[in-house]
DSSP file (Angstrom, degrees, kcal/mol; ACC not computed):
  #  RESIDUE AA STRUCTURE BP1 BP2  ACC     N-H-->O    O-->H-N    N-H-->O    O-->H-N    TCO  KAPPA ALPHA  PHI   PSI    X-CA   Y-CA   Z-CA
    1    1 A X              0   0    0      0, 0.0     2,-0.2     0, 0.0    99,-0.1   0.000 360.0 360.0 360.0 157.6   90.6  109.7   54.8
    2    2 A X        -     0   0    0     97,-0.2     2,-0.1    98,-0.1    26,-0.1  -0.899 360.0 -72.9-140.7-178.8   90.5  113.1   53.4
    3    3 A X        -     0   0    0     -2,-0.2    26,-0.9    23,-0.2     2,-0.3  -0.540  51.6-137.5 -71.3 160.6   89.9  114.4   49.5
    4    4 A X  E     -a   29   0A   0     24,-0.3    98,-2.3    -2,-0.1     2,-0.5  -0.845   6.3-147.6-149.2 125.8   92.9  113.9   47.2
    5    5 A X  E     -ab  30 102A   0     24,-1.5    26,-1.6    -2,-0.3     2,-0.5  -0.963  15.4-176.5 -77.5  87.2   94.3  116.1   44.8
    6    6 A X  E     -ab  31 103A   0     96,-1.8    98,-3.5    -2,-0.5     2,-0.6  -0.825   7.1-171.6-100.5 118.4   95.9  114.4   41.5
    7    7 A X  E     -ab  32 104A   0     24,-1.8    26,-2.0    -2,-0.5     3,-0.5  -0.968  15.4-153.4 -88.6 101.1   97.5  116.9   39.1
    8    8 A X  E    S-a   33   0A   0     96,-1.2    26,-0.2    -2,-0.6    96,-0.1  -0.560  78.5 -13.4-111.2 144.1   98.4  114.3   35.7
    9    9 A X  S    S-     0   0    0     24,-1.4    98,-0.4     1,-0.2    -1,-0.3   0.457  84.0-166.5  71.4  67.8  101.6  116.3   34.0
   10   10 A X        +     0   0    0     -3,-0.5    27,-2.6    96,-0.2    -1,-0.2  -0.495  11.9 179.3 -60.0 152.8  101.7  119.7   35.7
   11   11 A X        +     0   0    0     25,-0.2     2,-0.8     1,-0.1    -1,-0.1   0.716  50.1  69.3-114.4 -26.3  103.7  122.3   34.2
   12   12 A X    >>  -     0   0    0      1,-0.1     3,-3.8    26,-0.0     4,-1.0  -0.772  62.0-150.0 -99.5  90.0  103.8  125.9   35.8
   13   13 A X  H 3> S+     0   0    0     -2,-0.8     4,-1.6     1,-0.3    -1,-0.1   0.646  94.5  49.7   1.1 -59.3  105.6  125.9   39.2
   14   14 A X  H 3> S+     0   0    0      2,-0.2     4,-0.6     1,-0.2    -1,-0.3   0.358 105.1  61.7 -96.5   5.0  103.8  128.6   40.7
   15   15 A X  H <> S+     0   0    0     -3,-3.8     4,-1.5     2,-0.2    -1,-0.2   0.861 109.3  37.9 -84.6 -51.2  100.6  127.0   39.7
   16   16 A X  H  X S+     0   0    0     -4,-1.0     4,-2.2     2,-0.2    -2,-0.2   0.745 113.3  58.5 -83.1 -18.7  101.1  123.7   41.7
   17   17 A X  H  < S+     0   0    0     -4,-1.6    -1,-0.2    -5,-0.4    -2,-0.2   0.973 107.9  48.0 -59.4 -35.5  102.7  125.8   44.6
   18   18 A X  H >X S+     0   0    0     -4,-0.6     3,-4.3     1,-0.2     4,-2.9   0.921 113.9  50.3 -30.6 -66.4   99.3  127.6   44.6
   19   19 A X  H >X S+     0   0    0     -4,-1.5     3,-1.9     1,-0.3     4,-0.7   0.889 101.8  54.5 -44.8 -81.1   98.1  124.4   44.6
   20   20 A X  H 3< S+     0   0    0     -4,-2.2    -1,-0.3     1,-0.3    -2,-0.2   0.289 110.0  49.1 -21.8 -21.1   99.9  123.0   47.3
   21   21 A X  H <> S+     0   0    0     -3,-4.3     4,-3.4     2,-0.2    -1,-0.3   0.751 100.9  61.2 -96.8 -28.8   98.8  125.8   49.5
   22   22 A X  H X< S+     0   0    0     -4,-2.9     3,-1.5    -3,-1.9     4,-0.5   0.982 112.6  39.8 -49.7 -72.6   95.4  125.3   48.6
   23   23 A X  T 3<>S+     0   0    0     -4,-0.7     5,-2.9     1,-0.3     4,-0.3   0.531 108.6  57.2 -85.2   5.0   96.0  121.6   50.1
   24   24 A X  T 345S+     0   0    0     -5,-0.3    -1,-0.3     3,-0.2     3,-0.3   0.786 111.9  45.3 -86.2 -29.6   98.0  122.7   53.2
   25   25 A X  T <<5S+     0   0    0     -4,-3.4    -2,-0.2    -3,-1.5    -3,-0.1   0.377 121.4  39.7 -87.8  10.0   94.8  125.0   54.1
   26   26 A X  T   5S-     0   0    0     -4,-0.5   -23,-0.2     2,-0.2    -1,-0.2   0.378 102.5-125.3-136.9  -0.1   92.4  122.1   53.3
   27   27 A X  T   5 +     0   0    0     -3,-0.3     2,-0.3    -4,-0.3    -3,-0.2   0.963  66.7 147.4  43.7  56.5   94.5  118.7   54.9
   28   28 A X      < -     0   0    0     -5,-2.9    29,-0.3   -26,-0.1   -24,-0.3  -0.989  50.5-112.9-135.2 149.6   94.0  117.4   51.3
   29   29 A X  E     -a    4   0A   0    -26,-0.9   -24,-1.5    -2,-0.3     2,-0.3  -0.217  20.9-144.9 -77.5 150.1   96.4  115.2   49.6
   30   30 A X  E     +ac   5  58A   0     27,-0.6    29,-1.0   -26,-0.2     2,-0.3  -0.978  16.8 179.0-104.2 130.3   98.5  116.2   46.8
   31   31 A X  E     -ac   6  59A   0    -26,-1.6   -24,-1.8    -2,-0.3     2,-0.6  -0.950   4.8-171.6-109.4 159.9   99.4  113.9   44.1
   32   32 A X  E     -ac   7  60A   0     27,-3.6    29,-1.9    -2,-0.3     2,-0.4  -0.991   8.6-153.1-139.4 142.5  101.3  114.9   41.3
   33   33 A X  E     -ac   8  61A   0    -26,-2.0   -24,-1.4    -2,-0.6    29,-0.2  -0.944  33.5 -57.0-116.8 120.8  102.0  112.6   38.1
   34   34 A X  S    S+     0   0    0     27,-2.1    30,-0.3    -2,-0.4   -25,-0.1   0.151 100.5  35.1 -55.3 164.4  104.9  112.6   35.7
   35   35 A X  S    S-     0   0    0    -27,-0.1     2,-0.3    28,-0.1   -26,-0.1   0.539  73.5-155.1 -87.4 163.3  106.4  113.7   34.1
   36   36 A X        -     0   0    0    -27,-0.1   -25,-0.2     2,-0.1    -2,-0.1  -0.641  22.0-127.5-108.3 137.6  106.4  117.2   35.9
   37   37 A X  S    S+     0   0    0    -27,-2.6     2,-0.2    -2,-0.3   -24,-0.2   0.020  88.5   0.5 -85.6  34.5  107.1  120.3   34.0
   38   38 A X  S    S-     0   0    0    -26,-0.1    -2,-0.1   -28,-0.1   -28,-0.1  -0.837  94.2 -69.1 167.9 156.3  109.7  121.4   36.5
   39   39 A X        -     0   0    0     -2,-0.2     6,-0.2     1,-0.1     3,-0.1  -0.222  26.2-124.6 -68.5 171.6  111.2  120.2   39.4
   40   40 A X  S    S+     0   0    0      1,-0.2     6,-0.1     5,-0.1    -1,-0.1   0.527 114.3  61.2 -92.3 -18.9  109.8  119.8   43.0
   41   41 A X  S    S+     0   0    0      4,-0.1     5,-0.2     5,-0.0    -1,-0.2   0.668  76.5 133.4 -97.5 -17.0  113.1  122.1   43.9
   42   42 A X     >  -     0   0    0     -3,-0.1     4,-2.5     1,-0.1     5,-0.1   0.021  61.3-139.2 -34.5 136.7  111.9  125.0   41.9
   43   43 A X  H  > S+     0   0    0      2,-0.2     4,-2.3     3,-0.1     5,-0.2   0.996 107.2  46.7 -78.4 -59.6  112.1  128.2   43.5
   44   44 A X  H  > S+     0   0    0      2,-0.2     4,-1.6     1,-0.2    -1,-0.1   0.783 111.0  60.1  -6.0 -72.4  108.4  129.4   42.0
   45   45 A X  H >> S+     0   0    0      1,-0.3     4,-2.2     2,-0.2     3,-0.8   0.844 116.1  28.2 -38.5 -80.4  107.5  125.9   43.2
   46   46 A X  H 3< S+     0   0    0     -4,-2.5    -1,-0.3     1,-0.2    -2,-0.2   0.877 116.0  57.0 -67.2 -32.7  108.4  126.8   46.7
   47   47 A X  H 3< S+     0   0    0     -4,-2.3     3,-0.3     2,-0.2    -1,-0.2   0.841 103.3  57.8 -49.7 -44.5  107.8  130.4   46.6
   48   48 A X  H << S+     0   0    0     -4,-1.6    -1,-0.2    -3,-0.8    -2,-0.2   0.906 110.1  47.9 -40.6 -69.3  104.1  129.6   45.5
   49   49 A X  S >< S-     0   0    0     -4,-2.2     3,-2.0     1,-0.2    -1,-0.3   0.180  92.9-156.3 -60.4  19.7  103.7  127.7   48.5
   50   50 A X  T 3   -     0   0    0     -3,-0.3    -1,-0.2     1,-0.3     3,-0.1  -0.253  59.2 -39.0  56.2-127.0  105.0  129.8   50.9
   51   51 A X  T 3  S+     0   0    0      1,-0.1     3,-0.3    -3,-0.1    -1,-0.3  -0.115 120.2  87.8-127.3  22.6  106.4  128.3   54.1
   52   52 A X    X   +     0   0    0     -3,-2.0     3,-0.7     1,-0.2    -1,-0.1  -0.129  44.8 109.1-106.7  43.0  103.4  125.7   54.1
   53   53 A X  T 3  S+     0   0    0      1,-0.2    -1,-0.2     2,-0.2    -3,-0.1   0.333  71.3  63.1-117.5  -1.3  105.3  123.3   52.1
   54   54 A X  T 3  S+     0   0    0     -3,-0.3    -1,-0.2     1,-0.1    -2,-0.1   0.299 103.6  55.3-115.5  -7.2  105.6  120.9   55.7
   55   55 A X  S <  S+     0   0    0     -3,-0.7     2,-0.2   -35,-0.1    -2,-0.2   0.437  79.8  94.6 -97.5   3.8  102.0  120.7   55.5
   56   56 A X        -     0   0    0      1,-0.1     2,-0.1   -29,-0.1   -27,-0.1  -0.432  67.5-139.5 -78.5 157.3  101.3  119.5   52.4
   57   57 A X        -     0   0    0    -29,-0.3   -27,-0.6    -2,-0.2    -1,-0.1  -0.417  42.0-172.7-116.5  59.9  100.9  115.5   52.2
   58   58 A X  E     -c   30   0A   0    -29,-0.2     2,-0.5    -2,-0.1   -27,-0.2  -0.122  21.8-178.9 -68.1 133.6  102.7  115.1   48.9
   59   59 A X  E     -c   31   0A   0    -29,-1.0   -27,-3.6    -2,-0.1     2,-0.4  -0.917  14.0-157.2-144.2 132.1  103.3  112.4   46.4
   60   60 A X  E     -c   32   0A   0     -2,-0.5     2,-0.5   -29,-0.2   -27,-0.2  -0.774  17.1-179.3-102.1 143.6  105.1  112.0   43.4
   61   61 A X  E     -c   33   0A   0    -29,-1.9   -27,-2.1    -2,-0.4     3,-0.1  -0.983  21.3-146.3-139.5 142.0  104.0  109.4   41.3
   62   62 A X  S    S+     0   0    0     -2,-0.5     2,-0.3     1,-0.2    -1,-0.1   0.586  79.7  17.0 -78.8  -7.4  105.6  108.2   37.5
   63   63 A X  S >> S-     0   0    0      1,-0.1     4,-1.7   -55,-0.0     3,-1.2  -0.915  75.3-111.3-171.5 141.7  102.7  107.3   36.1
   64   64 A X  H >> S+     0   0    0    -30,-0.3     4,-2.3    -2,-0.3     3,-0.9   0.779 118.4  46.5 -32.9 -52.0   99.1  107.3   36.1
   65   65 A X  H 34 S+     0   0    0      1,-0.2    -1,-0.3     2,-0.2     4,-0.0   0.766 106.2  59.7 -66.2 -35.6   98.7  103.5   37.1
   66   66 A X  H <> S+     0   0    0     -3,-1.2     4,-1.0     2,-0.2    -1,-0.2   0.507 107.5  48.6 -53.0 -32.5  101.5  104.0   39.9
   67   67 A X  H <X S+     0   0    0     -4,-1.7     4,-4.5    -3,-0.9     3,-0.3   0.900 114.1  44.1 -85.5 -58.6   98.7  107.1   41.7
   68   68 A X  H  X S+     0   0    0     -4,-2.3     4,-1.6     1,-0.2     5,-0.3   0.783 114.4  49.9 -68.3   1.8   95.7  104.7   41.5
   69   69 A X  H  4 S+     0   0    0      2,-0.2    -1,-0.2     1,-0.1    -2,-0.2   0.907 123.8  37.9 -94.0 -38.3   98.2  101.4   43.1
   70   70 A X  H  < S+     0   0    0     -4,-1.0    -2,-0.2    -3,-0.3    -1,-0.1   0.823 110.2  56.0 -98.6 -10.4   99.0  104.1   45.5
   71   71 A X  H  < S-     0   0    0     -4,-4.5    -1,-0.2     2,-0.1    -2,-0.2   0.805 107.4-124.2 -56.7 -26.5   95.4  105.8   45.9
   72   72 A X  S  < S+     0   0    0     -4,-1.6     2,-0.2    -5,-0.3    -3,-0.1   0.310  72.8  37.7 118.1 -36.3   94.3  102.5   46.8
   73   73 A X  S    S-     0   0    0     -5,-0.3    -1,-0.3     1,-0.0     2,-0.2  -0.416  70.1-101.4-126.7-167.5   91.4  102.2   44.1
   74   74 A X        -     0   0    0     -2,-0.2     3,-0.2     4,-0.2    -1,-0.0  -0.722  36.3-100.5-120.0-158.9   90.2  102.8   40.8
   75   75 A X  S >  S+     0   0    0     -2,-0.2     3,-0.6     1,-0.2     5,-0.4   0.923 113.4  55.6-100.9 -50.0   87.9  105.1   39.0
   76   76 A X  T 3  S+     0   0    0      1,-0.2    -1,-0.2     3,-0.1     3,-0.1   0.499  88.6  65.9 -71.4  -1.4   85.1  102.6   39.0
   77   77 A X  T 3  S-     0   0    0      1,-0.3    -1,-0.2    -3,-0.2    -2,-0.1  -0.279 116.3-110.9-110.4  46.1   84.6  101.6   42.6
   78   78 A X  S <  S+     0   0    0     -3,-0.6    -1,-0.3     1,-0.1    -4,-0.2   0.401  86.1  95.6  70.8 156.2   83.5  105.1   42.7
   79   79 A X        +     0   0    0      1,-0.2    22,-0.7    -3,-0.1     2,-0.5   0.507  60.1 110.0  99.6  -6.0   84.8  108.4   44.2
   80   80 A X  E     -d  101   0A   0     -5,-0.4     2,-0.5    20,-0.2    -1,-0.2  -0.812  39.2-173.4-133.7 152.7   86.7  110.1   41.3
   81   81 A X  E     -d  102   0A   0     20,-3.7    22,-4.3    -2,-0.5     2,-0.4  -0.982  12.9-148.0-160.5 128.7   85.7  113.2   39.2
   82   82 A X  E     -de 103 123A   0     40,-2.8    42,-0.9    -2,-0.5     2,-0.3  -0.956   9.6-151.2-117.5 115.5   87.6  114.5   36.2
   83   83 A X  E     + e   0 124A   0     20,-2.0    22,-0.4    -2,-0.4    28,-0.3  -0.690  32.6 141.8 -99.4 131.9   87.6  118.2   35.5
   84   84 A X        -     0   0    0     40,-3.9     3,-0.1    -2,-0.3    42,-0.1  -0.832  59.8-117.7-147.8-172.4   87.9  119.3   32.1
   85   85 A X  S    S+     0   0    0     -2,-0.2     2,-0.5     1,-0.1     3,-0.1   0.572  95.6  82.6 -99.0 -13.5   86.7  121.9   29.5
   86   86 A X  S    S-     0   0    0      1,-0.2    -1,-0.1    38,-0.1     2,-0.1  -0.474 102.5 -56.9 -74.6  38.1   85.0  119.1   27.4
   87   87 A X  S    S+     0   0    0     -2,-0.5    37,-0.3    -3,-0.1     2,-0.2  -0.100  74.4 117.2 105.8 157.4   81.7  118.1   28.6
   88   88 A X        -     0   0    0     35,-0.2     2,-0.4    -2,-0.1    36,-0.2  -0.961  57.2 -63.7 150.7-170.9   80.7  117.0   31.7
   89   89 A X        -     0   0    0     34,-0.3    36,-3.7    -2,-0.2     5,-0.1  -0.925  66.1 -73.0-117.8 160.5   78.5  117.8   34.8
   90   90 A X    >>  -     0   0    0     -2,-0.4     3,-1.5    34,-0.2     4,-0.6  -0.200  18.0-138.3 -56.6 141.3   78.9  120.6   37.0
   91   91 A X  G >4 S+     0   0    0      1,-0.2     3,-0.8    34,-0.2    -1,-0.1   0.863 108.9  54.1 -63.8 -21.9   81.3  120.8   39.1
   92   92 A X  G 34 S+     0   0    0      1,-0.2    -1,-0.2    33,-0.1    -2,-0.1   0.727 106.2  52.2 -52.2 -38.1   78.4  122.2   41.4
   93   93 A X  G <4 S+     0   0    0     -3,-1.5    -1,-0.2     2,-0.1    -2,-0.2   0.582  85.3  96.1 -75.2 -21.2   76.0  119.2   41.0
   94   94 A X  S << S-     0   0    0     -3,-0.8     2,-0.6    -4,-0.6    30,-0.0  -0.251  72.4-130.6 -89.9 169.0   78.3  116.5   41.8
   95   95 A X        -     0   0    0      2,-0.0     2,-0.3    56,-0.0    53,-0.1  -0.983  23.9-158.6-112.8 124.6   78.3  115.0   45.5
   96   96 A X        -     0   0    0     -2,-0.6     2,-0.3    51,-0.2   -16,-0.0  -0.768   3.6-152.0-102.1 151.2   81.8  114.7   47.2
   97   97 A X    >   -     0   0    0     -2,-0.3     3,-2.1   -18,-0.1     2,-0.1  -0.985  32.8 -95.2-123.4 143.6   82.7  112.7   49.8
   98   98 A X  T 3  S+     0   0    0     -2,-0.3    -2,-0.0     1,-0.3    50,-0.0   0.453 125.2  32.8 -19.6 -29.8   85.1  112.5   52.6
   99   99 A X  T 3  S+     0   0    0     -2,-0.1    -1,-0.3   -98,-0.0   -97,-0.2   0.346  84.8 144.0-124.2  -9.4   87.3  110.5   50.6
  100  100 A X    <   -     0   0    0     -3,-2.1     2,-0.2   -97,-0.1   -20,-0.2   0.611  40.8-138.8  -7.1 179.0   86.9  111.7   46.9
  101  101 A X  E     - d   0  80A   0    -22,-0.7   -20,-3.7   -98,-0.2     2,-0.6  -0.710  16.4-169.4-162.7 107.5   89.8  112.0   44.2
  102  102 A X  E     -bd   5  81A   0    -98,-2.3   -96,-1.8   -22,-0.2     2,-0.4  -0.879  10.4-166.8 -97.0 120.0   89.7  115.3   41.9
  103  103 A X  E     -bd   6  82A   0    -22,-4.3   -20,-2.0    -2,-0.6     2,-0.2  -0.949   6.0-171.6-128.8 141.5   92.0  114.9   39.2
  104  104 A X  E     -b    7   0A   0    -98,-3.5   -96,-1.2    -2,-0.4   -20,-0.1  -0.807  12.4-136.7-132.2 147.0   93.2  117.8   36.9
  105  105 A X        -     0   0    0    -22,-0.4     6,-0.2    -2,-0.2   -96,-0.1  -0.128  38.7 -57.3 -94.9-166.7   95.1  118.0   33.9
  106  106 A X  B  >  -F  110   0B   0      4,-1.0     4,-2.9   -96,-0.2    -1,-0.2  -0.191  40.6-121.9 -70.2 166.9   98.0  120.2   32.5
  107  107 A X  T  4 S+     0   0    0    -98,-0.4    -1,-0.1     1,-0.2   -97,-0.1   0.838 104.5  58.0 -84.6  -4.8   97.7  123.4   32.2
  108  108 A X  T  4 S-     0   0    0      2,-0.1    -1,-0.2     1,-0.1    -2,-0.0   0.905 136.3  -7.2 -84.5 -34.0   98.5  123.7   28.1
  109  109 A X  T  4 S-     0   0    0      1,-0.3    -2,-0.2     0, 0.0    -1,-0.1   0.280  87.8-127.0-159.9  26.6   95.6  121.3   27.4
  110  110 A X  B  < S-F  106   0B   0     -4,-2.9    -4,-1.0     1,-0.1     2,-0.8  -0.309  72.4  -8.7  94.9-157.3   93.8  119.6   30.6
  111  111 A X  S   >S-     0   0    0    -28,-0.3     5,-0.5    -6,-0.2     4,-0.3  -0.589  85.3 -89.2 -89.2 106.8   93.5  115.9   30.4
  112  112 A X  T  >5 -     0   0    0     -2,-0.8     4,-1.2     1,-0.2    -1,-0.1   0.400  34.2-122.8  13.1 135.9   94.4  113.7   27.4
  113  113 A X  T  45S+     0   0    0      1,-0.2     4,-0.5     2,-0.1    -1,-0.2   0.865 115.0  47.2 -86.2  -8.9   91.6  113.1   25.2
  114  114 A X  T  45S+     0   0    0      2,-0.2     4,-0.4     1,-0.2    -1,-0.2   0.593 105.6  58.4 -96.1  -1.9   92.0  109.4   25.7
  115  115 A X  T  45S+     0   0    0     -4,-0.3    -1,-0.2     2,-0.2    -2,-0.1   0.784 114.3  39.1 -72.7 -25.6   92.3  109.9   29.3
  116  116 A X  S  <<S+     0   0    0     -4,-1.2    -2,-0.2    -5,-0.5    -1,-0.1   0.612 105.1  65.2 -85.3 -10.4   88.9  111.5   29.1
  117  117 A X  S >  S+     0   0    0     -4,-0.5     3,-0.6     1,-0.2    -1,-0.2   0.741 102.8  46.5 -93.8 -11.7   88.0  109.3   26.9
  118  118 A X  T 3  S+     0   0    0     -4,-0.4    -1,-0.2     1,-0.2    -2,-0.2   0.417 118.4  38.1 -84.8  -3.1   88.3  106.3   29.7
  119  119 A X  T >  S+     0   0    0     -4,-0.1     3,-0.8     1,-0.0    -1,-0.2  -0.137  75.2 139.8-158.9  56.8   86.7  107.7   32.3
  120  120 A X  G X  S+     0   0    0     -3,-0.6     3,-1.4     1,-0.2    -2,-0.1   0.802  78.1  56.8 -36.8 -47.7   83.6  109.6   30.1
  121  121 A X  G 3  S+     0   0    0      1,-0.3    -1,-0.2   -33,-0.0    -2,-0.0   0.840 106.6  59.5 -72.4 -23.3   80.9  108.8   32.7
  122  122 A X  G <  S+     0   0    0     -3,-0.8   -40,-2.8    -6,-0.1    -1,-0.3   0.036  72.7 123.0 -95.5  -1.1   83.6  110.8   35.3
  123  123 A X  E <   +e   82   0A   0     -3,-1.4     2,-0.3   -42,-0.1   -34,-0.3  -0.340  32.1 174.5 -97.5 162.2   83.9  114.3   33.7
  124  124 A X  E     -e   83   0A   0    -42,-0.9   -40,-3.9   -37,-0.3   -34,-0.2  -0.928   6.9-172.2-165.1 143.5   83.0  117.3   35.7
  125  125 A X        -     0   0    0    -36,-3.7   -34,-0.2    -2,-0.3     2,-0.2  -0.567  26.3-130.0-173.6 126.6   83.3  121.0   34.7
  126  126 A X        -     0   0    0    -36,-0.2   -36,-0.1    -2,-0.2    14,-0.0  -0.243  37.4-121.5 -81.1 130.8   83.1  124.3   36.0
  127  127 A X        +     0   0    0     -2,-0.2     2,-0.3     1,-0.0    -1,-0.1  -0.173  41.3 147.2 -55.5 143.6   80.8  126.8   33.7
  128  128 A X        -     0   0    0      5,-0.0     2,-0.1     4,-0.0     4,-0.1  -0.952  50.8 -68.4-177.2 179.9   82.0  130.0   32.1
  129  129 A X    >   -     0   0    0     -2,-0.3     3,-2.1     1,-0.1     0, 0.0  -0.283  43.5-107.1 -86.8 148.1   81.2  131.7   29.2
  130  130 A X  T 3  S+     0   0    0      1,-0.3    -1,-0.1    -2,-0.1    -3,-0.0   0.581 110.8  60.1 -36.8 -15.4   81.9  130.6   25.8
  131  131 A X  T 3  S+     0   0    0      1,-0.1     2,-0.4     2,-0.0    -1,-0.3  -0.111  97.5  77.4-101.5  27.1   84.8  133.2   24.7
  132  132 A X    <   -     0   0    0     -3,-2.1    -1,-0.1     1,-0.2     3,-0.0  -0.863  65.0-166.4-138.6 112.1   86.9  131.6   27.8
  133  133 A X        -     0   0    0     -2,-0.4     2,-0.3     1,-0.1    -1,-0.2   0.750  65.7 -25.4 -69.9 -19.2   88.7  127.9   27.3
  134  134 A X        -     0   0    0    -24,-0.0     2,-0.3   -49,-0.0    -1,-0.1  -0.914  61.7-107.7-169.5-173.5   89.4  127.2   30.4
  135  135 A X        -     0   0    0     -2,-0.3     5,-0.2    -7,-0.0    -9,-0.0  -0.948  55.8 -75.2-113.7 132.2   90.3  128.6   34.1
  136  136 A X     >  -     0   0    0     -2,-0.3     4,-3.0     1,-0.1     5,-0.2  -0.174  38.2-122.3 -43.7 140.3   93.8  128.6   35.8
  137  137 A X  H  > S+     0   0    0      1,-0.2     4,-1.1     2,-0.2     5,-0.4   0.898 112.2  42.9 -45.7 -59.6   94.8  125.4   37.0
  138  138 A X  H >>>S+     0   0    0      1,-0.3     4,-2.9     2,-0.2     3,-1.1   0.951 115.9  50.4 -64.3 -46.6   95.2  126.7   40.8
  139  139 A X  H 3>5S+     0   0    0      1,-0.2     4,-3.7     2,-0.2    -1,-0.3   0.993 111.1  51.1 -49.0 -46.8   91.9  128.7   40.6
  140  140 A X  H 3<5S+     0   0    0     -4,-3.0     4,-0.3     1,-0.3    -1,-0.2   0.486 110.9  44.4 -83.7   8.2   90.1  125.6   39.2
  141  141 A X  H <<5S+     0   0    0     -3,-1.1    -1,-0.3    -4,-1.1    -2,-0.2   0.622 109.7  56.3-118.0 -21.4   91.2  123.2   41.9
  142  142 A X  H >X5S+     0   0    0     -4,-2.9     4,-2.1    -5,-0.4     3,-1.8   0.960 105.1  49.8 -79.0 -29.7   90.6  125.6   44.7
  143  143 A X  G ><<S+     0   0    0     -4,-3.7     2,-2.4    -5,-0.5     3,-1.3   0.669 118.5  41.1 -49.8-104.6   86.9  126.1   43.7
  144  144 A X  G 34 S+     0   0    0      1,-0.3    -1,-0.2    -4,-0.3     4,-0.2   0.238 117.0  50.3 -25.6   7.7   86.4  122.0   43.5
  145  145 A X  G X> S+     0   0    0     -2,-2.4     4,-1.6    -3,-1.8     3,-0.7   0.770 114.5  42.0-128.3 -57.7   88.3  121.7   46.4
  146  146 A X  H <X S+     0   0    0     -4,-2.1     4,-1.4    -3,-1.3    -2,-0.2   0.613 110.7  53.2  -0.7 -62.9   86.5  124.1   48.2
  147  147 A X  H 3> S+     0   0    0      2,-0.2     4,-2.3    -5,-0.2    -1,-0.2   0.664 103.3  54.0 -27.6 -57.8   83.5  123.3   47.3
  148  148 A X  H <> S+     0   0    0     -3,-0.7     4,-1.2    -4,-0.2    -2,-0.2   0.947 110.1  53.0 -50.9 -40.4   83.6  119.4   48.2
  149  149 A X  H  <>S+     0   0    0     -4,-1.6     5,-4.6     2,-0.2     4,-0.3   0.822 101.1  53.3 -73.5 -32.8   84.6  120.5   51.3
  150  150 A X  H ><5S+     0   0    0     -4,-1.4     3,-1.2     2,-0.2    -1,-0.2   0.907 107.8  64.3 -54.3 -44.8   81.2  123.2   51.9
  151  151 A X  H 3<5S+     0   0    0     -4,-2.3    -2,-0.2     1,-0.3    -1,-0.2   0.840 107.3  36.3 -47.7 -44.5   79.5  119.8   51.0
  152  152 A X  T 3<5S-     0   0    0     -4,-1.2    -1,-0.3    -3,-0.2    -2,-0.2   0.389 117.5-108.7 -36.4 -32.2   80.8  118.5   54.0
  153  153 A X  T < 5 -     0   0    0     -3,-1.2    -3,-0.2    -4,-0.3     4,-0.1   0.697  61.5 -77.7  69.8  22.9   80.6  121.3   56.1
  154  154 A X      < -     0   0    0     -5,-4.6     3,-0.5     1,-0.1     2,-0.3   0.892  60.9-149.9  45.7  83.0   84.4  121.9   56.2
  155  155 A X  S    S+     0   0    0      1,-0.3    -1,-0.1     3,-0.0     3,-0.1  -0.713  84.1  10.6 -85.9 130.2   85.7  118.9   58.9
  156  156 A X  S    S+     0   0    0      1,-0.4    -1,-0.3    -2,-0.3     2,-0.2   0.615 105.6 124.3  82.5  22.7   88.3  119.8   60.5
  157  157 A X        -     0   0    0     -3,-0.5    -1,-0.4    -4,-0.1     2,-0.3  -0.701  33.9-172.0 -72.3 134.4   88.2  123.4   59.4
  158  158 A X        -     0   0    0     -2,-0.2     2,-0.5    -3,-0.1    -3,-0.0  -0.939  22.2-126.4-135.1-168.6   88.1  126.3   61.3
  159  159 A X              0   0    0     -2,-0.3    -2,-0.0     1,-0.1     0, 0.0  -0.914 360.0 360.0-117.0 140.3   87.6  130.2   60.7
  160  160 A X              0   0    0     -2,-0.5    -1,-0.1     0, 0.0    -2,-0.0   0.476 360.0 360.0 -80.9 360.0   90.3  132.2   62.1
């Protein structure tokens, strides 16, 4: 198993190609949930990613209920942390595991408030200063993604 990346209604191309590279340089999964604010064919899309677009382990999924049938699980038998700007713990505090699931929202306004509002006990969020609402999407999934993985001791990492 490795950590899982779900992105719920991305919108900016070059954000989830970002993304995408992020999870080709980390053997972590990408899911993406509709609807998507651009196509998978986007030139941004690909451009973002580079040429690592054959490493990525990608899944497109139509609906939220359709990612957990195909994650396998749910949010309550543990494993899933929801980054937002709306309360939480730090993303720093939390413990990941080998198998985790970090799920991020869109980038105009993050996760639903009644998506957050179903999986309260779940919230995670990275700190910054009051004058700043949020982080880019691609920034904020490579810290957390990163990060699980330092918990770990980066398997199946190496340094070049």
């Amino acid at each position: 198993m490795s950590i899982e990346v779900v992105l719920v209604e991305p919108e900016i191309p070059p954000n989830t190609g970002n993304i995408a590279r992020t999870c080709a340089a980390t053997d972590t999964g990408l899911h993406l949930v509709e609807p998507l604010g651009f196509s998978l064919e986007d030139r941004y899309l690909k451009r973002a990613g580079v040429d690592y677009w054959h490493l990525v382990r990608v899944q497109r999924h139509p609906s939220w209920v359709a990612c957990l049938s195909a994650l396998g699980r749910t949010p309550d038998q543990g494993g899933f942390h929801f980054f937002t700007s709306h309360g939480g713990q730090s993303y720093a505090r939390m413990h990941y595991g080998p198998d985790d699931v970090l799920v991020f929202g869109k980038e105009s306004t993050g996760l639903s408030s009644e998506f957050i509002a179903s999986y309260r006990q779940f919230r995670c969020q990275i700190p910054m200063t009051g004058d700043v609402r949020s982080l880019n999407l691609s920034n904020a999934v490579a810290i957390v993604v990163y990060e699980a993985l330092r918990q770990q001791d980066f398997p199946g990492l190496t340094l070049n």
